[in-house]
N, C-alpha and C positions, 0 to 999 in steps of 0.2 A: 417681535422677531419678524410676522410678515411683513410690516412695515417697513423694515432695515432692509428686509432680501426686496421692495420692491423697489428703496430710493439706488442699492444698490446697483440693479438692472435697469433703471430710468437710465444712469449716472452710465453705465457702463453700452445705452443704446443713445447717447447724446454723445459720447466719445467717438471721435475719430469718423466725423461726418462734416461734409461740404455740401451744400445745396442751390439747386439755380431755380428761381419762380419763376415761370413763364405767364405774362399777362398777355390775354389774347381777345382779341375780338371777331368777330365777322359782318365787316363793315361797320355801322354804327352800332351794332347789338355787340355786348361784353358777352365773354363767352365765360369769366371767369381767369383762375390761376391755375394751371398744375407745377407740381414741383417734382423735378427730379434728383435723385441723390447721383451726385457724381464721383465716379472710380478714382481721386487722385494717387488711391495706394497703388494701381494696377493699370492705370493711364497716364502717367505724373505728366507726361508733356501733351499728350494730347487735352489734359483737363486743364493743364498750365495756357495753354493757349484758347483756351474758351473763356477760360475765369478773365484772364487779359483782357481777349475782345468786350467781352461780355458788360467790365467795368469800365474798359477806357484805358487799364493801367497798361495795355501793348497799343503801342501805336501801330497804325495801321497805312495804307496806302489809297488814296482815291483813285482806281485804274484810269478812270475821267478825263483828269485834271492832272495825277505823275505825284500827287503833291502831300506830306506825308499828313496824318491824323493823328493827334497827341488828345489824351486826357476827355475823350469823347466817345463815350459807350457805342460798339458795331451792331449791336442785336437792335433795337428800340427803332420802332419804324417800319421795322423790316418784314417783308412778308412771307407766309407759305406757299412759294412758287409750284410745290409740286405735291398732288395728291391723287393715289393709286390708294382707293376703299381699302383694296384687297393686299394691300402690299407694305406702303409708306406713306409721312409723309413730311414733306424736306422744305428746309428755310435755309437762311442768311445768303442769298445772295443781293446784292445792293441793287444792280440793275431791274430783279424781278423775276429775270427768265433764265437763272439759271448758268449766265457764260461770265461768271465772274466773282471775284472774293475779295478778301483782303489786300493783295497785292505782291504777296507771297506764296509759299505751300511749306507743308511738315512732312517729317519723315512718319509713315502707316504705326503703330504702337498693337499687338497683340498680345494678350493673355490667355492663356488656355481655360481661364474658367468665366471668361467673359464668351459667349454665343449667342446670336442673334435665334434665340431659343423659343419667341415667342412674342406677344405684343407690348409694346412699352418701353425697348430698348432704346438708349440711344445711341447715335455713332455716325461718323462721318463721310459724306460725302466725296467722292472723288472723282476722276475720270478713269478712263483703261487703264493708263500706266500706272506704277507704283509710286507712292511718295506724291500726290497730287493734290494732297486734299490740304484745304486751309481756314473756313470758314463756316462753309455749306455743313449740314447735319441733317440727318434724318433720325422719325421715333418709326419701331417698327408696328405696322398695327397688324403682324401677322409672323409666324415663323417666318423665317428666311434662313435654313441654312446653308445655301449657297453664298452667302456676303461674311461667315463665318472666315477669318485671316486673310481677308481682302477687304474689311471697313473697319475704322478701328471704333471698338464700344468703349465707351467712354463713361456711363453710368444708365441709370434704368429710372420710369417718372414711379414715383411711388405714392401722390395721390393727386386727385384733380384727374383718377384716371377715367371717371365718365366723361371728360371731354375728348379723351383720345379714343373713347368707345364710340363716340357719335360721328370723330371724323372716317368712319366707315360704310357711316348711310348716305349713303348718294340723293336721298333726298332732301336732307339737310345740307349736306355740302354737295351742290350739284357743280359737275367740271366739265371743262372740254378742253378736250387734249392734256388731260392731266393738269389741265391749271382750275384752280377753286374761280366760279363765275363769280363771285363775291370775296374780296380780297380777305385773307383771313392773316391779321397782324398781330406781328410781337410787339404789343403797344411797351413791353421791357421785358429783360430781362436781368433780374437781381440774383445775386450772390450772395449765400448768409453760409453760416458754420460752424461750430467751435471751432475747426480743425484750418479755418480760411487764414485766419493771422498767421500762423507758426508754416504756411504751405507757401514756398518760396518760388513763384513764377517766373521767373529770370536764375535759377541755378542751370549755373554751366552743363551743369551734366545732362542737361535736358537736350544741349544742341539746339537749341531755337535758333532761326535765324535773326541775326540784329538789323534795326532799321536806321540810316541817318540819311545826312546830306553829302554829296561830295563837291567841292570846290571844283570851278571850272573856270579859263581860261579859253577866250573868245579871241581870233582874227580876221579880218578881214582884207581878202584879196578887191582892191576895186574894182581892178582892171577885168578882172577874171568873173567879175558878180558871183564872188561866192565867198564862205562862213565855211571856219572849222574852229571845232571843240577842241579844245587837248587838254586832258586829264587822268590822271595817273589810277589804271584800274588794279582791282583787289583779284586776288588768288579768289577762284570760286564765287562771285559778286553777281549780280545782275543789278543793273541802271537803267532805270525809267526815268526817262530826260524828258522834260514838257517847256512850253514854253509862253511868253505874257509879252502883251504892251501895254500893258498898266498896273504889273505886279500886284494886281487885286484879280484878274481872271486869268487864271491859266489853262493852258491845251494839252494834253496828253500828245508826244509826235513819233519817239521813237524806243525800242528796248534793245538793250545790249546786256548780253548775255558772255561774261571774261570766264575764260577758262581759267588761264594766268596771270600770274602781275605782269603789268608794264608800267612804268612811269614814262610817263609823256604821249599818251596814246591819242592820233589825234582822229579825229571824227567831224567829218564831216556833214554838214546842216545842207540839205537842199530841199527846194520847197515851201521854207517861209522866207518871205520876199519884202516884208513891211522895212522900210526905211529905220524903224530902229525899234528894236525889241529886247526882251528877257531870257536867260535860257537857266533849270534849275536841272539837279539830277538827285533822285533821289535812289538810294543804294542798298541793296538787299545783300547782307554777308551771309554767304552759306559755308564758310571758310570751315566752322566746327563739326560739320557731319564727314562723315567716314568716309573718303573717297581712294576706291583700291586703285592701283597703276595699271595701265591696258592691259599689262603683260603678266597681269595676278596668277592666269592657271597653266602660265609654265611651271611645269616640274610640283605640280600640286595636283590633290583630285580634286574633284567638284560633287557633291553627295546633294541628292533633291531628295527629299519626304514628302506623300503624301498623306492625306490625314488618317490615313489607316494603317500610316507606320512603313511603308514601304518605302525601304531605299535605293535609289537607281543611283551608282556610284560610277561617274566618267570621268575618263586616264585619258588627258592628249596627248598628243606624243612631241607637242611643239610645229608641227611641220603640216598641218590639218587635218589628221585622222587621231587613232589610239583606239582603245578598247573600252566598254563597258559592263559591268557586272551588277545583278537586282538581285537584291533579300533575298526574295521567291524563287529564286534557281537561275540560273539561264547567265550567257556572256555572249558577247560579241564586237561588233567591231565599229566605231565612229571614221565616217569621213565627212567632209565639208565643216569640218568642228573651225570655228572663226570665234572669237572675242572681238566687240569693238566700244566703246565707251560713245555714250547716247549723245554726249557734244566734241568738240575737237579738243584735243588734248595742249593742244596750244591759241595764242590769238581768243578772237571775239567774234560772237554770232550778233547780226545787228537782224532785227524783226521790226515791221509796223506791231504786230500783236504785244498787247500788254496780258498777254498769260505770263505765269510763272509755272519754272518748273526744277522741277529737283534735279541738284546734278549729280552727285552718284549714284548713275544708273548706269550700270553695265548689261549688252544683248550679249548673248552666248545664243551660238546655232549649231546643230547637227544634224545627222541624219545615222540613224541606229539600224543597225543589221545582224541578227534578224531584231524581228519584232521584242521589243523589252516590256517585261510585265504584266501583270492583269489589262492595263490598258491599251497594250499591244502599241505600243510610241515607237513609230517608225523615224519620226525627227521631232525635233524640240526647237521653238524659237520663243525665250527666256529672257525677261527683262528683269535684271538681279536689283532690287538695293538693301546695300548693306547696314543694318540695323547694330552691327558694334564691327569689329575689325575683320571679323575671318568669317561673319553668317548676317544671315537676314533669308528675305522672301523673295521670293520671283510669282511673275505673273507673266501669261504670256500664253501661246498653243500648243499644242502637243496635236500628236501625228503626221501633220503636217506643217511646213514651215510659215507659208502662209495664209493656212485652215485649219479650220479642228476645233477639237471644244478646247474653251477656256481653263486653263488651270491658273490655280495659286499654291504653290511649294513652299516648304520651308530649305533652305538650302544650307550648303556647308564648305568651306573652303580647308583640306585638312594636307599635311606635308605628303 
């Protein structure tokens, strides 16, 4: 009978598990494996897009070169750019130092029973805004609960964890400026599981961004010494267009960023002057995440939470003020209340920067009268995205529009 109750609880602790081995070195010395179990029940897109990078099966983007990456694992090579003893410490970006990823970003993924609670978590990297993060990951070698519904955790290392104990001693890992003075590499990272076959990385409902090519149509003005592109952009798309004189090396040259469709859009190339070259574009759809209309909180409220349950509920009135009312007591009155959508609602933003970024993000601004809450939020300046139709998170300041301490809310769009 102990026997049965123990193949049953073996059977019952090998169910419904994904795992990523981390092979690491520090410089020529092996430092060993850790492994982490990852959250797919309780991160499915943020684990969806690691297991992807991780084996090659998501293609990925060279920000380099523009040019896209099939069937070639992102992690393997790759170093720990950044190490705080007392805090973190962070990989996957290509470059080394931090200003770069895959060639995309995902939408943030929170759980309430995932908290950066302690040392060993793991979770993702991002920038200030929300919806930034795409590659980059950090383990934490310390509480952190301030990165709690502002990084998304995505699983915890559950052993090989005396190596995550040792990247704390600054003797062994000595740094400066936060970079390991001895490069410390993902010489791989492998994917194993029962639960890896049956866990579908490309289901729609994840909202991944898709990656391909887009066909392009080249003219040339002589007279005028100059080149336009025309090609037909995507609802919600960004094109990293790069370009070759010997379709064996290519240059990364410029990003466009479509808010809308247009077919026939033309674009103009200034700048490269070679007598006769290549030009490719490679296309990031973000068409399937949730993108609300400028004009979402007419005639609607807007409810923010923060983690201790407090909600601060603001009524526009359409014309830039309305009223405000908090859990804890108290109302009063919004002016300077603005919505504006983080790119233009129509047309294309063209950029030298090959960053990516998420596009529904909407700012909402106020200014509260009197003081609202325990926090005493005199104005709020809120960067919303929205994680299903009518909610998601904001991040942004409070008190002042542009000071204050950092927040991150859970917010609500309700009739």
């Amino acid at each position: 009978m102990k026997w049965l109750l123990f193949l049953i609880t073996a059977a019952t602790l090998a169910h419904g598990q994904i795992y990523a081995d981390f092979n690491v070195s520090q410089g020529a010395t092996s430092l060993g494996t850790f492994r982490a179990r990852l959250d797919y029940d309780k991160a499915p897109r943020t684990c969806a897009n690691f297991i992807g990078l991780a084996t090659g099966q998501r293609p990925w983007i060279n920000v380099v070169t523009g040019q896209i990456q099939t069937n070639r694992p992102f992690y393997d090579g790759l170093t720990f750019h950044r190490l705080i003893h007392t805090f973190v410490i962070q990989g996957g970006s290509p470059n080394g130092i931090g200003t770069d990823g895959p060639g995309y970003v995902i939408p943030d993924e929170y759980h309430a029973s995932l908290r950066h609670s302690g040392r060993y978590m793991l979770s993702m990297a991002k920038s200030s805004a929300p919806g930034t993060g795409g590659s980059q990951f950090f383990i934490t070698l310390a509480a952190a609960p301030s990165l709690d519904d502002k990084h998304s955790i995505f699983g915890e290392v559950i052993s090989g964890r005396e190596i995550i104990d040792n990247f704390t001693n600054p003797a062994l890992f000595p740094t400066t400026n936060d970079k390991p003075n001895t490069p410390i590499t993902m010489n791989s990272v492998a994917i194993s599981g029962p639960s890896l076959a049956g866990f579908n990385l490309n289901d729609p409902a994840l909202r991944l961004p898709v990656i391909d090519t887009t066909p392009l149509f080249g003219t040339r003005d002589a007279a005028a010494s100059s080149f336009t592109l025309t090609f037909d952009r995507g609802f919600q798309a960004e094109y990293l267009i790069s370009y070759s004189q010997n379709l064996s090396t290519w240059t990364y040259f410029r990003h466009v960023r479509s808010r809308d469709a247009a077919v026939g859009f033309a674009f103009p190339v200034t700048g490269v002057n070679f007598p006769s070259f290549f030009m490719s574009a490679t296309r990031v759809d973000y068409s399937a995440l949730y993108n609300p209309p400028a004009n979402f909180a007419t005639g609607k409220q807007i409810q923010v939470s923060d983690r201790s349950g407090n909600v601060l509920t603001l009524v526009p009135n359409g014309s830039g003020g309305g009223t405000w009312t908090h859990s804890n007591g108290g109302s009063g009155t919004l002016t300077g209340f603005s919505v504006s959508d983080a790119s233009a609602d129509t047309g294309a933003v063209t950029s030298q920067a090959s960053s990516a970024y998420l596009f529904p993000l909407t700012t909402i601004s106020t200014q509260l009268s009197p003081a609202a809450g325990p926090g005493g939020w005199t104005s709020l300046g809120l960067n919303l995205c929205f994680h299903n139709s009518s909610s998601g998170w904001a991040e942004g300041q409070a008190n002042y529009l542009t000071s204050g301490p950092a927040v991150n809310l859970a917010f609500s769009v309700v009739p």
